[in-house]
Structure formats: C-alpha cells, structure tokens
C-alpha positions as CSV (number, residue, x, y, z in Angstrom):
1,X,77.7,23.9,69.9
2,X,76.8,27.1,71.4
3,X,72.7,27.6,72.6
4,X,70.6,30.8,72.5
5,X,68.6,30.2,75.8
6,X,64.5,30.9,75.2
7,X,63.5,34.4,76.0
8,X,59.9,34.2,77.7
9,X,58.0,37.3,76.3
10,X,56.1,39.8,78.4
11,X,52.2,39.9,77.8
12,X,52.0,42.9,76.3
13,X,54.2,41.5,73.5
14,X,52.2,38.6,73.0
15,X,49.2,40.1,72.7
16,X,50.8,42.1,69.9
17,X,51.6,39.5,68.3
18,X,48.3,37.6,68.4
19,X,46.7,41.1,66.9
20,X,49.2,41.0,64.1
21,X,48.3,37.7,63.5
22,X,44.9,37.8,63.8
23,X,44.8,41.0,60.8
24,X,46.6,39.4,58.5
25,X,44.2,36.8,58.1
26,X,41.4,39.1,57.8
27,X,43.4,40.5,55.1
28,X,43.6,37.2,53.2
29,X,40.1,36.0,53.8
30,X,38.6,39.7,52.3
31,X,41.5,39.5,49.5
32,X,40.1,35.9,48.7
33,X,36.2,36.5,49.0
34,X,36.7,39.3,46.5
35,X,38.4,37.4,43.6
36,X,35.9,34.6,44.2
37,X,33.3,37.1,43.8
38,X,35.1,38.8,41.1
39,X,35.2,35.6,39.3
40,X,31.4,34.6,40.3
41,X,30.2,38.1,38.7
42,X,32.3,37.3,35.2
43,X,30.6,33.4,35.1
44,X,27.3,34.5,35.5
45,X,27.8,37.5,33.4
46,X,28.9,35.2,30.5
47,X,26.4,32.3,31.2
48,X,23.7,35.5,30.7
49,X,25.1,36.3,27.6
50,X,25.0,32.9,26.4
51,X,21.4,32.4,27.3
52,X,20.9,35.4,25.2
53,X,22.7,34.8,22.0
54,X,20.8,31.6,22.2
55,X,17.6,33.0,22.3
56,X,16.5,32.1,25.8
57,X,14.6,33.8,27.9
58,X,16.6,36.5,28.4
59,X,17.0,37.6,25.0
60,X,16.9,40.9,23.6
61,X,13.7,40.4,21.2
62,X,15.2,43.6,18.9
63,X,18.3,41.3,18.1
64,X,17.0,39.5,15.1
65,X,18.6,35.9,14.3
66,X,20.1,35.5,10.9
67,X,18.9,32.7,9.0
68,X,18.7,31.7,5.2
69,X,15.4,31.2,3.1
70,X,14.5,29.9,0.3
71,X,10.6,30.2,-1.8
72,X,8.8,26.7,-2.4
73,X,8.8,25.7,-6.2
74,X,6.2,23.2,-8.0
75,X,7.2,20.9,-10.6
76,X,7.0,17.2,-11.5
77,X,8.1,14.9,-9.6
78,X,8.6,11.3,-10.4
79,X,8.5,8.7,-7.8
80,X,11.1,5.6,-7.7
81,X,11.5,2.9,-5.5
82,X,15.0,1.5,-4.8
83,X,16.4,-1.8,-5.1
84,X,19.5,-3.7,-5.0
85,X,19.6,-6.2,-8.4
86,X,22.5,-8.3,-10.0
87,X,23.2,-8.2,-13.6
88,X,22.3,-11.1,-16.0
89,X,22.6,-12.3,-19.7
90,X,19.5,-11.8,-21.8
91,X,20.9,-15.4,-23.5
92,X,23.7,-18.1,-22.7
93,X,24.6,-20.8,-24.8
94,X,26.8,-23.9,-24.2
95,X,28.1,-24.6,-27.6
96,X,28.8,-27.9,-28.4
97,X,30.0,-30.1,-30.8
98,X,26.9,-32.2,-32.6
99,X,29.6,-35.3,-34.0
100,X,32.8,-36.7,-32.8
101,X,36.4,-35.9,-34.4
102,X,39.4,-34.4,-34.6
103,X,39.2,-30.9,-33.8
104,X,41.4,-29.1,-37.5
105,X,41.0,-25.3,-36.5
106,X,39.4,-22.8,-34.2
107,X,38.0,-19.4,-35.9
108,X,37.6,-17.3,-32.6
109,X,39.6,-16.1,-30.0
110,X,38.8,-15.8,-26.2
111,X,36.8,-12.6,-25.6
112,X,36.2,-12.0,-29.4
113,X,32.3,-10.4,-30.0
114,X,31.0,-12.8,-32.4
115,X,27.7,-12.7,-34.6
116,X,25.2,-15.6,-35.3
117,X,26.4,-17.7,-37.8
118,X,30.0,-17.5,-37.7
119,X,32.1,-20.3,-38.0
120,X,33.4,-21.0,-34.4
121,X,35.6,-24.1,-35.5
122,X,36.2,-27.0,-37.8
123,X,36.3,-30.6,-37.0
124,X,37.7,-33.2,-39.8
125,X,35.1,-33.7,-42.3
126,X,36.4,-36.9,-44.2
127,X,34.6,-39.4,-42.7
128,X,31.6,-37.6,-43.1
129,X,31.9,-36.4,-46.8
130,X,32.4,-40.2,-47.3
131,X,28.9,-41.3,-45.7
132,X,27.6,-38.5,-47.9
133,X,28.9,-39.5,-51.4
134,X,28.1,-43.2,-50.5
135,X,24.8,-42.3,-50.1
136,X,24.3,-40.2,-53.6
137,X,25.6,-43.3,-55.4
138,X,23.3,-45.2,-53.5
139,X,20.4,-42.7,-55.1
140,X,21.8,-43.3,-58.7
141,X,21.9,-46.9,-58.8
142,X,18.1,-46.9,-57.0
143,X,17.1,-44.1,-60.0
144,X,18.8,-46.2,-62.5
145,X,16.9,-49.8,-61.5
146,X,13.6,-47.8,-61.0
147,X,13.6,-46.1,-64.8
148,X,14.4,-50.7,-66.3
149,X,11.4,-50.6,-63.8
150,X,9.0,-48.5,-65.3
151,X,9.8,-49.2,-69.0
152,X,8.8,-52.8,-68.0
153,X,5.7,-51.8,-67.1
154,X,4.7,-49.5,-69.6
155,X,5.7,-52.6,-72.1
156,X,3.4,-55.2,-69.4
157,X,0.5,-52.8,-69.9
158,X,0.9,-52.5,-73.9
159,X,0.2,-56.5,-73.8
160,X,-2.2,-56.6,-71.2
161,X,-4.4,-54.4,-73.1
162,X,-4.0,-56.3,-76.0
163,X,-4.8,-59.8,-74.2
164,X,-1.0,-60.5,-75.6
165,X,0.1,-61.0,-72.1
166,X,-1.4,-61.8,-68.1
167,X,-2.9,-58.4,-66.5
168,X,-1.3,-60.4,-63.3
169,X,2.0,-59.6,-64.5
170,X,1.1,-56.0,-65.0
171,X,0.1,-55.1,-61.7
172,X,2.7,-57.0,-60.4
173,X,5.4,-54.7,-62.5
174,X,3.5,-52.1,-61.2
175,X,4.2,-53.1,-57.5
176,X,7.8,-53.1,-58.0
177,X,7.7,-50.2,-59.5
178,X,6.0,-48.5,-56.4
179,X,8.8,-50.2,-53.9
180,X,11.7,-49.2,-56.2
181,X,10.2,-45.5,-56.2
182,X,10.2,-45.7,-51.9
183,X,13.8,-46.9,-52.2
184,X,15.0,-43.8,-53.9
185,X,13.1,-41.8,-51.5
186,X,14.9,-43.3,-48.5
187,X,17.7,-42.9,-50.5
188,X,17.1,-38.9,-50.4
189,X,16.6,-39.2,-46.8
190,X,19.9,-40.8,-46.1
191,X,21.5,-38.2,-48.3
192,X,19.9,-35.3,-46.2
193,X,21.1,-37.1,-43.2
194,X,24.6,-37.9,-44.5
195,X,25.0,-34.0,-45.8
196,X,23.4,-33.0,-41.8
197,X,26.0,-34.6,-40.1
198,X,29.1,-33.4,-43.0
199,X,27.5,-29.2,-42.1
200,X,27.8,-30.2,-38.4
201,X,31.5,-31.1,-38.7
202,X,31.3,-26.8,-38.8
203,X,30.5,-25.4,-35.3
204,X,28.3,-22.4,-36.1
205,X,27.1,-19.7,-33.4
206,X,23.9,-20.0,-32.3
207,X,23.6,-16.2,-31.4
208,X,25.5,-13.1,-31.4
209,X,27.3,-12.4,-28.2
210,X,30.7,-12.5,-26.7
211,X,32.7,-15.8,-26.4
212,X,34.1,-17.1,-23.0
213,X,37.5,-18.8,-22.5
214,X,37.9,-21.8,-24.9
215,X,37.4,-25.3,-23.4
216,X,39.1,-27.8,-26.0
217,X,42.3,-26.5,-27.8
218,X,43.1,-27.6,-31.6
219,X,44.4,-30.9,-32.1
220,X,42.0,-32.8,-30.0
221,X,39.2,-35.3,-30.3
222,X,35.8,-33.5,-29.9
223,X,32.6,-35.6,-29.1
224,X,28.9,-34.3,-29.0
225,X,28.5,-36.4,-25.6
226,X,31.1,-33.8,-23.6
227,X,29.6,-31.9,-20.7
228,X,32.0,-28.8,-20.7
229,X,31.6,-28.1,-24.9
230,X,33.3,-25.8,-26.5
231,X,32.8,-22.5,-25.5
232,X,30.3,-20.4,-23.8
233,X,28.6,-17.5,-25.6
234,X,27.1,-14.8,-23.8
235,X,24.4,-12.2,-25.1
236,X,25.5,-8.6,-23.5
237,X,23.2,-6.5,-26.1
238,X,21.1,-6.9,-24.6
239,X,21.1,-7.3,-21.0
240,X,19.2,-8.2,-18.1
241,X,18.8,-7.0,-14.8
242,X,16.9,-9.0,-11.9
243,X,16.2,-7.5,-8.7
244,X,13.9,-7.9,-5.5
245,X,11.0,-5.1,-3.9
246,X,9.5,-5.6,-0.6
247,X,5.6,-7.2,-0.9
248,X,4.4,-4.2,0.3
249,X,5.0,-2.5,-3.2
250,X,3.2,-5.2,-4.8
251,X,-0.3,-3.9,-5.5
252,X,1.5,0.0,-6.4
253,X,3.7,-1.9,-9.1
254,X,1.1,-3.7,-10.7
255,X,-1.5,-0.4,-11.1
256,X,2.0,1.0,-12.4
257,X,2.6,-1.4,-15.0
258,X,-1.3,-1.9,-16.2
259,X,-0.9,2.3,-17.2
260,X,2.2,1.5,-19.1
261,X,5.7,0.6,-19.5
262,X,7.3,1.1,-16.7
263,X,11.4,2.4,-16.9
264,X,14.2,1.2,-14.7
265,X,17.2,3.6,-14.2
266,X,20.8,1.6,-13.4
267,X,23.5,3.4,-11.1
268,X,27.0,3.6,-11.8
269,X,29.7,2.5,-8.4
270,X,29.3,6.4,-7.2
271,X,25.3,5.4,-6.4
272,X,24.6,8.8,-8.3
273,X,25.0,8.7,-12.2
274,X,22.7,6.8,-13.9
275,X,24.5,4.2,-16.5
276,X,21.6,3.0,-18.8
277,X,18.1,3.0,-19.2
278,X,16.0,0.1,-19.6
279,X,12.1,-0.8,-19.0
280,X,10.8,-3.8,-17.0
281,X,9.4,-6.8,-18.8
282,X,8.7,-9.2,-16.1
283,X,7.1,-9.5,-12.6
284,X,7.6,-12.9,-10.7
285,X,4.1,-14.8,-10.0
286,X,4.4,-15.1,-6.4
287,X,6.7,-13.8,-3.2
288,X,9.7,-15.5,-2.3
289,X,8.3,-16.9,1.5
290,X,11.9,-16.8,3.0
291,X,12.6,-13.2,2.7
292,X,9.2,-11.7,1.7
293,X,10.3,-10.1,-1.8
294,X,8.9,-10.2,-5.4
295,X,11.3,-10.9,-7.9
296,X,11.2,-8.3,-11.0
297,X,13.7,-8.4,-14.6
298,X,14.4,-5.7,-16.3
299,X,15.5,-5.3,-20.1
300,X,18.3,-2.4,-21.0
301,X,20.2,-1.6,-24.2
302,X,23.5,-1.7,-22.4
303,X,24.9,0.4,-25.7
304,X,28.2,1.3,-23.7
305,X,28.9,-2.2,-22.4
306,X,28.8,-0.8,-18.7
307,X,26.6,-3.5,-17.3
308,X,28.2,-7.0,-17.0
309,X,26.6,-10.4,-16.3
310,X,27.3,-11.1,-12.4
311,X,27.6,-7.6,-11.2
312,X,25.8,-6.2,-8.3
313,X,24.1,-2.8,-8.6
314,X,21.4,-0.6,-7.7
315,X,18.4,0.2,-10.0
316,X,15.4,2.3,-9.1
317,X,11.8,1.5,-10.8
318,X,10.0,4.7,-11.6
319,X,6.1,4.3,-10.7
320,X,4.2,7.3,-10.8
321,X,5.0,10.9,-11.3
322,X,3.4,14.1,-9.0
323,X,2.1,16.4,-11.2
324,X,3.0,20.3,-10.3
325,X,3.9,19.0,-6.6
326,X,5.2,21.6,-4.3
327,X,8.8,21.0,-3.9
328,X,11.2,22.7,-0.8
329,X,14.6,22.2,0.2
330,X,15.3,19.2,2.5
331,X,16.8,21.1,5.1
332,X,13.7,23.3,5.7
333,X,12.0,20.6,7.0
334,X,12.3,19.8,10.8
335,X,10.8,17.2,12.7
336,X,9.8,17.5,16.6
337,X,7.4,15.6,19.0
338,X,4.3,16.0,17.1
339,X,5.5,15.5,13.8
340,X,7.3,17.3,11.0
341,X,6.8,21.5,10.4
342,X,8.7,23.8,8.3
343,X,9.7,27.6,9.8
344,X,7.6,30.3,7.6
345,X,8.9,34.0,7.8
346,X,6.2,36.2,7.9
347,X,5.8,39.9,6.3
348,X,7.8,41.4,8.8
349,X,10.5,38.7,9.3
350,X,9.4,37.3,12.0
351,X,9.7,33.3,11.5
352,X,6.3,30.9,12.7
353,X,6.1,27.1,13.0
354,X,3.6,25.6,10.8
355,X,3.2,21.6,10.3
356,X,3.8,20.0,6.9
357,X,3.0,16.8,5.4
358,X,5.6,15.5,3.2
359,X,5.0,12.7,0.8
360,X,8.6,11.9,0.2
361,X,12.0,13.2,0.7
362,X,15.7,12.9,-0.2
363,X,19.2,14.5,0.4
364,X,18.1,17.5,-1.5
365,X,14.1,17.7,-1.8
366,X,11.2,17.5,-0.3
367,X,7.8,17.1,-1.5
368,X,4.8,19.0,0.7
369,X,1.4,17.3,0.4
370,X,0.3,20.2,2.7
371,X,0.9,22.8,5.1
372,X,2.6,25.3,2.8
373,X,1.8,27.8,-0.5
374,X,4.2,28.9,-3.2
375,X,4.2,32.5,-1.9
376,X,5.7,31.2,1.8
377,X,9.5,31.6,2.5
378,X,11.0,28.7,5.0
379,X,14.1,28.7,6.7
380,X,16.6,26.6,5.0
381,X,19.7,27.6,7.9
382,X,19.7,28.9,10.8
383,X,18.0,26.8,13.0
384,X,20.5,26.5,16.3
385,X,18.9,30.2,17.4
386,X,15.5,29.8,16.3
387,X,12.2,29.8,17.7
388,X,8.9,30.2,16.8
389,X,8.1,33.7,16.8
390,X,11.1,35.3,16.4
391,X,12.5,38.0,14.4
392,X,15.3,37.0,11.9
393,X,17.3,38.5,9.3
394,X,17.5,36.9,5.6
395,X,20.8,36.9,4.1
396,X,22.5,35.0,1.5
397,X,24.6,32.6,0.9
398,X,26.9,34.5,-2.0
399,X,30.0,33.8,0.8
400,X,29.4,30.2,1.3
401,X,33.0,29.2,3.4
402,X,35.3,26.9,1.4
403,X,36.8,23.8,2.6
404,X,41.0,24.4,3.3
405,X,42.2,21.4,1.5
406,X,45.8,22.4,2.4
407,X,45.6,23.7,6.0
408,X,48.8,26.1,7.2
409,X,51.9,25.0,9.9
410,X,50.8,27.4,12.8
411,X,53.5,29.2,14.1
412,X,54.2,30.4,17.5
413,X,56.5,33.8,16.4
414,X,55.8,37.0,16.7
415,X,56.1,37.6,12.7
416,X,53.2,34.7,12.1
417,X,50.6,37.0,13.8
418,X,50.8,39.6,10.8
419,X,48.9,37.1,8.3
420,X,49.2,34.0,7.0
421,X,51.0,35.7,3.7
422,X,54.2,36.2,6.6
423,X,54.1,33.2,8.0
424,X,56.2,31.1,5.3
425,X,58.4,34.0,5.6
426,X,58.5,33.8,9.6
427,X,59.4,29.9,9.2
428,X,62.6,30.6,7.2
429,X,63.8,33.7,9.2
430,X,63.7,30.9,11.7
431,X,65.2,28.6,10.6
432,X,67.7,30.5,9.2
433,X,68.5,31.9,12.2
434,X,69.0,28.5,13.9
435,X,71.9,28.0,11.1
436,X,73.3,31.5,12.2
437,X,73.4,30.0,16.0
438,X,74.4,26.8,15.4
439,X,77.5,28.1,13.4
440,X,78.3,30.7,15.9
441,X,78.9,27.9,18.1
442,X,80.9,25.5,16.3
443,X,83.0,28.8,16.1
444,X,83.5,29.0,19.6
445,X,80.7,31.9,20.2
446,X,79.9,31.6,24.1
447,X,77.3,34.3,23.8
448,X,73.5,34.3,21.9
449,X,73.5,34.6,18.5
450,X,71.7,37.7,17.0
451,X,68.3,35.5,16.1
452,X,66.2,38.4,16.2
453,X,68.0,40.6,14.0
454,X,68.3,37.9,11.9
455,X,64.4,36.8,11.6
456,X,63.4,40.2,11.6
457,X,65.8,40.9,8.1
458,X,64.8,37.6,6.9
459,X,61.5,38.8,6.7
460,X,61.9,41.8,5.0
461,X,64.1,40.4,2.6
462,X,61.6,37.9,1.2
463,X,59.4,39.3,-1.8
C-alpha cells in the first residue's frame, strides 16, 4: 500500500483557509437569525390577530361581533317540583276460598280483566246443599208442631174462660207455644247459615281488576284456612302513585293544597312526555327521620293502562303558577362572580351587562323576577367574543347547520378536491384502475399501467 506523504502548507495558504472558514459561518449564522426572525414576525403576527378576533385589547372596536337575540316574552308559568315515585294498586285482594272442597271448575284465566261479581270458580256444592235442605225440613216439622201448639191453646183458653178447665194449664199451653215459636226461629237461622255456606261454594270477585297467575289448579282440595288463596286481583283503574319531596317543600305544599286540588303529571321512559294526569289525595303525617322526606299518593285515571303496579317513574306536583312572568331563553342567561346577568343590546347594537334575578330555570326557559323589560333584546349566542360594551351584529338563525348523520370516505386524489358530488366517482376511477394494473401484470406488463388515463375517463364517464 502506497502513501501520499503530508504536504505542510505555507502561511499564506492557511490563513486563506481560516478566512474561508471563518465567512462561511457568518453566512450561516445571518441565514439562520433571519428565518428565526422570519418565523418570530409570522407568530406574533398571528398571536395579534388572535387577540383581536377575540376581542382583546387590541381589537378593532368598528369590527362588530355577530351574535343572535331574541325579545323576552310574558306568560304563565306553572311551577312543579320533581320527584321520583313507584307505581301502586289503588286495591289488592287475596281471594280466598271461605269452605273446604273439591275444587269442580275455574271461570278465569290468568291475566283476564274481571269485574266485581263474577264467578272466579266453583267448588263441590253437595255437601253443602245437603246441610241446607236438612235444615228446611227441620223448619217444617218445627212449623207443623207449633200450629198442634197453638190450636191447643186457643182450645185451653175457650175452657179457662168458661171455668170448664185450670187457667194453669192455659198459661202453661201458652209457654210452649212461645218456646216452639223460638225453635222455628233458630230454625230460620240455621237455614240462612246452611244457604251462606252452599253461595260460598261460588268464589265471587270482590272488585273489578285484573287477576294474577292462578294458585290452585282444578281438581284439587281447597280450604278457607290456605295462606296462598286463590288468586290475586289487582285494581289498575285506577291507580296509585306514591312518591317522596324533600322537608323543605313541606310548608309550600300544604299552602298549595289548602287553595285547591293539586295535579300530578306522570313521565313516560323518555323523562319528557307526560303519560297521565292525576291529582294528589294524600300527604303523609310526618317526615321519614332516615332520609328526611314526606311521603305523598297520588290518584290517576290510568285510561291507557300505561302505569303498572311496581314501576318506577318520575312525576312532577304542580304548586303554583306565575301569573304573566317574564320568560327568556335559557341560554341568555350567564352567570359570573357576582351572580347571574343577561347581555342587553342597546339602540345602536352595542351589547351591556345588566344583572338578573331568576326565579327558576330549565333546559329551555328562564323566568326573570327582575333586571329586564319586554322591550330589551338579550343575546341568546354569541358569547365566546363578547363583552360588555361592544358592538355586535344580529343575525339569524334561518341557516342553523345540520348534523351529517352519514359522514363521507375522504379521499386523498386529485379528482376528490372538485366536490364531494366527484368523490364517489374518484373512488371508482380508482379502484378501477387498480383492476387495470393488477391485470396488466398477471399479463406480463413490466411497465406502469396507464392509472391516470384511466381515473381521469372513469370520471367523466360516470353520470
């Protein structure tokens, strides 16, 4: 291996070099100081004009801020309080057999609506009917002894008043007269027993309602002593509602209730539509001390058969109702540090804080007890470049943007950037032109397919 021996440089072509050297990094350190200058000037150019389209200090006052208004409105507005309740029956009845026996046939089936009165079921009646006719012939022979019984005495009392025969013997006849007449009483009474207990061998509803699952099939032996019965019946028309408020609504419920009846709105599962109608008929004498609420029932209708015993739901009790109270949307009232206020655009559209008082608000409305007149317009939208004393610029909210349900594939050609009407169109010159490679090579094709010609008459093929 061959070496190039070192060649030791004269001074003047070091010092050359050094120079050389020495301006090309001033040519790098200026090249660098101006893009980071460059690129210093664009930030604080762009944080400036942020500042400004916020509204900051540096805002142009005679750029006004668009916002949306709306006027206040007065109307009646009733105030509810909201509770959480569970649905109960007005009336359930455990119906049970009143004698024992054979259970013959059952009249009702599982579910069935059935009215008060109706036969639910039969037991064997032959026993029964037995004890009954023993006890009318029991009353005939009692009737036919006391009748001997009285014509003997009439005949005693002929001869007693003749002195024929002893007075003694008359009031005597008379006596056993008076026992035989008891007799036949009791007999009565042990008839209206006997025909009791042959009607109870028929098991009637109690009330109308609807019947539960049946506890004791046909065929078996029913006694009045069984704890389960036969069937439970259930009053759904109608219905009950019981639910709990907080004891600070206490004294407001009762001076609602002593003006009137008080109604009672029921929500469906959205928490929105209102299901039935009803009015409350009872307030619970004292708070429950473990979780500081007063019980409440309410009565409704329950026409549509929405409301079923067990279920949860939320009711609302309507107390009182302001009278011509001054209603604005909920979104024009904002809250800061010193309390709630409302943006009011003057004459000249220029927007000023004023406080409100609201008395109650919801998702949509607000009630002002003060702080604002029917003639004031307040901000509804709008807010993120607001302040107060700025000028803004009403518009309207005919354009309100629509949710895409169904957004669209981006695509990353060319074609896609012309509208979202081409892009569908973009996607299958694509694609189609993948085919047009692929089988370009299965056909031995070393060079690229024509996928631009392709797309691009793709395109313009599609309607």
């Amino acid at each position: 291996m061959l070496f190039k021996p070192e060649v030791k440089d004269d001074p003047k072509t070091a010092g050359k070099r050094v120079v050389r050297g020495i301006g090309r990094r001033m040519v790098s350190l200026s090249i660098t100081l101006l893009i980071l200058g460059g690129l210093g000037y664009l930030g604080w150019n762009a944080f400036q004009q942020k500042q400004t389209g916020r509204g900051g200090p540096g805002a142009r006052p005679d750029l006004p801020v668009p916002v949306l208004a709306a006027m206040p409105r007065t109307q009646d507005v009733p105030v509810y309080l909201d509770a959480v309740g569970s649905v109960r029956a007005l009336n359930t009845v455990t119906v049970r057999a009143q004698v024992d026996g054979k259970l013959i046939k059952v009249n009702f089936v599982e579910g069935q609506d059935v009215k008060q009165g109706d036969v639910l079921a039969e037991i064997d009646p032959v026993i029964y009917q037995a004890q009954y006719d023993q006890a009318v012939a029991k009353k005939a022979q009692d009737e036919a002894l006391l009748a001997n019984q009285k014509l003997d005495l009439a005949r005693y009392q002929q001869l007693a008043a003749s002195n024929a025969g002893s007075k003694q013997q008359a009031d005597t006849q008379r006596a056993v007269v008076a026992q035989q007449e008891a007799l036949v009483q009791a007999d009565q009474a042990a008839i209206d027993n006997a025909k009791a207990m042959l009607g109870y061998t028929k098991v009637i509803a109690p009330l109308s309602g609807r019947a539960g699952l049946r506890q004791v099939d046909q065929g078996n032996i029913i006694r009045a002593s069984d704890v389960t019965g036969l069937v439970i019946i259930t009053q759904l028309q109608p219905i009950a509602v019981q639910f709990s408020l907080p004891q600070q609504q206490i004294v407001r419920v009762n001076a609602a209730a002593a003006k009137g009846v008080l109604a009672v709105d029921v929500f469906g599962n959205d928490g929105v539509t209102v299901i039935d109608t009803g009015t409350l008929k009872g307030i619970d004498n004292q708070v429950d001390p473990t979780t500081g609420t007063l019980k409440l029932k309410a009565e409704f209708p329950n026409a549509k058969l929405q409301l079923w015993p067990g279920q949860f739901v939320n009711v609302r009790l309507k107390v009182e109702t302001l009278e011509k109270a001054i209603v604005v949307p909920s979104s024009a009232v904002q809250r800061g540090p010193v309390g709630t206020f409302s943006y009011v655009i003057g004459p000249d559209n220029v927007a000023t804080a004023k406080p409100v008082v609201v008395t109650q608000q919801n998702e949509h409305d607000a009630v002002i007890a003060s702080g604002l007149s029917i003639s004031d317009r307040v901000v509804t939208t709008g807010f993120a470049n607001l302040s107060d004393g700025a000028k803004v610029l009403i518009g309207t909210d005919d354009r309100a943007p629509t949710a895409d349900l169904a957004p669209r594939k981006r695509s990353r050609s060319p074609d896609a950037k012309a509208g979202p009407g081409k892009e569908g169109q973009a996607n299958d010159g694509e694609r189609r032109g993948k085919r047009e490679r692929g089988e370009g090579d299965q056909k031995g094709q070393t060079g690229p397919a024509p996928a631009e010609p392709a797309r691009g008459g793709a395109a313009k093929s599609q309607p």
